[in-house]
C-alpha positions as a Markdown table, in Angstrom:
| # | Residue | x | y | z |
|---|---|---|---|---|
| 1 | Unk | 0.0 | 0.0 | 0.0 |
| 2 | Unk | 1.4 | 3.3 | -0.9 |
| 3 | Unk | 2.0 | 5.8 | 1.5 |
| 4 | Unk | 2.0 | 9.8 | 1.1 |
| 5 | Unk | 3.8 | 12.5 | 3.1 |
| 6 | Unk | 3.8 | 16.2 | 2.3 |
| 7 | Unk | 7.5 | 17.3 | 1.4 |
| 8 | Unk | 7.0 | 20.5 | 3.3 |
| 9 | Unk | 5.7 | 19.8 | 6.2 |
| 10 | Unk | 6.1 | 16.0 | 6.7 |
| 11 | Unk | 2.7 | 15.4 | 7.8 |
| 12 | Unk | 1.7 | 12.6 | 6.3 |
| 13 | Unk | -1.4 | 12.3 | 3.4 |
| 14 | Unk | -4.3 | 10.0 | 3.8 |
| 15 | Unk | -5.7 | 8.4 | 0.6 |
| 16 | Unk | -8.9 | 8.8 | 2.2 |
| 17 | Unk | -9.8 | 11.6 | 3.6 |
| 18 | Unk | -6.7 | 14.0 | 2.2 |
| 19 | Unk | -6.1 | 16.0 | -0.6 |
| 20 | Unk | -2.7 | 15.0 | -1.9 |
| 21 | Unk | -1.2 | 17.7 | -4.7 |
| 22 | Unk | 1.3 | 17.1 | -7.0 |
| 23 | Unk | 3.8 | 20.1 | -8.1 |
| 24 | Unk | 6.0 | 19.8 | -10.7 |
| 25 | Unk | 8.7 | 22.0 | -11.4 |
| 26 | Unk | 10.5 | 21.9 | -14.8 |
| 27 | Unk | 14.1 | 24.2 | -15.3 |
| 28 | Unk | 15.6 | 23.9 | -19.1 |
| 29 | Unk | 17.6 | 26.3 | -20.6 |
| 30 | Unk | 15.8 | 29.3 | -22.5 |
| 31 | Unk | 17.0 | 28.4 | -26.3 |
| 32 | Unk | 16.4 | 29.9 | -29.7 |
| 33 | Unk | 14.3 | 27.4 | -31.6 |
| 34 | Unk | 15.1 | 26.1 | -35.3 |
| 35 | Unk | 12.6 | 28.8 | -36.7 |
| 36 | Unk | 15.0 | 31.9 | -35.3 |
| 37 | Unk | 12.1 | 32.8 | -32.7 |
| 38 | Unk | 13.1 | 33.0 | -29.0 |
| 39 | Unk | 10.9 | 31.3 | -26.8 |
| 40 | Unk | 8.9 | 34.1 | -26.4 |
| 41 | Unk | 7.5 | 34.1 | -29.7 |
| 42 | Unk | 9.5 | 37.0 | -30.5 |
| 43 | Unk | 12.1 | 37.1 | -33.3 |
| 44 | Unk | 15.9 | 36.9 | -33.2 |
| 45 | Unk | 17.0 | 36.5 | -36.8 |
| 46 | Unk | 16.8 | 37.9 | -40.6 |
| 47 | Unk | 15.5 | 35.9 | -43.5 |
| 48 | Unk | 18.8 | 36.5 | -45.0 |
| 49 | Unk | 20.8 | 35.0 | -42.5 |
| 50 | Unk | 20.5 | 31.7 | -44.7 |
| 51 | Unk | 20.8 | 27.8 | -43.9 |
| 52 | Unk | 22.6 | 27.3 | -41.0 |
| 53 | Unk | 23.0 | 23.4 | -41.6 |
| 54 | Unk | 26.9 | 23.6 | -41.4 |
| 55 | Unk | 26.5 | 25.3 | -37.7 |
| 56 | Unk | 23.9 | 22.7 | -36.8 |
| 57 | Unk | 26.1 | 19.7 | -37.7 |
| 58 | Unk | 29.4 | 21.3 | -35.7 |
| 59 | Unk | 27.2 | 21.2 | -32.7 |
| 60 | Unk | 26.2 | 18.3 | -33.3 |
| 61 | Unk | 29.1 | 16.7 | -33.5 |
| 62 | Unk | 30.7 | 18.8 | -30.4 |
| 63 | Unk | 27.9 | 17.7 | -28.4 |
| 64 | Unk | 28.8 | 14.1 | -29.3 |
| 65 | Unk | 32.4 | 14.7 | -28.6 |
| 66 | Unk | 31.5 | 16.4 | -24.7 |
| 67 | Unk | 29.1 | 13.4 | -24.1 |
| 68 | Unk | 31.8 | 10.5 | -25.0 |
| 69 | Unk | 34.4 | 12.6 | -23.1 |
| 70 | Unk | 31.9 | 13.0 | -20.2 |
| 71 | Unk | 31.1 | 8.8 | -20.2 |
| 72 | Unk | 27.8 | 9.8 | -22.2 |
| 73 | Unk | 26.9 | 12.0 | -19.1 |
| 74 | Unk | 25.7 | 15.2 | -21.0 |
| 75 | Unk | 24.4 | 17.7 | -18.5 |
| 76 | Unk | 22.0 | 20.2 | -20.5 |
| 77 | Unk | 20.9 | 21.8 | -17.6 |
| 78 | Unk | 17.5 | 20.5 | -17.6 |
| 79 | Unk | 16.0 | 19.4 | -14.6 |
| 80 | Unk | 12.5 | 18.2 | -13.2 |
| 81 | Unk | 10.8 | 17.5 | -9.7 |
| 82 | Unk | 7.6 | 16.6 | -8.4 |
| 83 | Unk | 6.6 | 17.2 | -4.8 |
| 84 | Unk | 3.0 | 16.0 | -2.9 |
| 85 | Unk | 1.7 | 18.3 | -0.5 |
| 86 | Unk | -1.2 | 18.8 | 1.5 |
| 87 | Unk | -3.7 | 20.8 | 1.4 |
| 88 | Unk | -2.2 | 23.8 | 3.7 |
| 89 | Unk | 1.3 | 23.7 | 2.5 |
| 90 | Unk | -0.7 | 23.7 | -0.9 |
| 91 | Unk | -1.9 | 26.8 | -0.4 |
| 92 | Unk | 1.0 | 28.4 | 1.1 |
| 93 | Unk | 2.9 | 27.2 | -1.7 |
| 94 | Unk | 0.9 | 29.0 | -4.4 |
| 95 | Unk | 0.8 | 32.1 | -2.3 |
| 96 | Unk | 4.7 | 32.6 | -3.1 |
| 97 | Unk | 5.7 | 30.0 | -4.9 |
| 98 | Unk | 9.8 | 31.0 | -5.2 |
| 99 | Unk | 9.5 | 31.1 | -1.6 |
| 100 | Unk | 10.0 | 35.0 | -1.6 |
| 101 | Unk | 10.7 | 37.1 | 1.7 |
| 102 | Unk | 8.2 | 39.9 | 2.2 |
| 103 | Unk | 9.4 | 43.3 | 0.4 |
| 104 | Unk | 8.1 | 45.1 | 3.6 |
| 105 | Unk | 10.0 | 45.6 | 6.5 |
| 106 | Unk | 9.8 | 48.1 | 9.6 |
| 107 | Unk | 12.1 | 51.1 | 10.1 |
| 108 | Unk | 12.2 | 51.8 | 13.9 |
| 109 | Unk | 13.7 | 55.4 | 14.7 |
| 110 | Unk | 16.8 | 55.4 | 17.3 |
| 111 | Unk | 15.2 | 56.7 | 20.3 |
């Protein structure tokens, strides 16, 4: 039988009479794509800047060359998690999700 615990606050989650919520959290590197367009839609290149095919295959190949010097460990900076939590921590977490300190802070006078 499978057993939940919130990875905030420990408590653990009943199948039964909990909520259980799953967060995932996805980094990857912000990349042009192969029509010039950032990932924002927006564009980063001239129609006259031509076939880049020659480019392409160099990184290719050094891409093959950093994962065979690396034992085929290629670290592209991508990177996924997943996290249960319960209904609280839920809430809390999409409050402030980054986990964010409050902007506001008190200035006391020196009396």
């Amino acid at each position: 039988m499978l057993h939940y615990s919130c990875d905030i606050c420990k408590r653990p989650i009943s199948m039964h009479s909990d909520v259980r919520h799953v967060v995932k959290i996805e980094v990857f590197p912000a990349v042009d794509d192969m029509t010039g367009n950032h990932v924002d839609g927006s564009s980063c290149c001239n129609e006259e800047d031509g076939d880049h095919l020659e480019e392409m295959q160099e990184l290719l190949e050094s891409i093959d060359e950093r994962s065979a010097d690396q034992d085929g460990l290629f670290d592209d900076g991508t990177l996924s998690m997943r996290f249960d939590l319960c209904d609280n921590c839920r809430q809390r977490f999409v409050k402030n999700p980054l986990g964010i300190k409050s902007g506001k802070q008190l200035d006391f006078s020196n009396n």
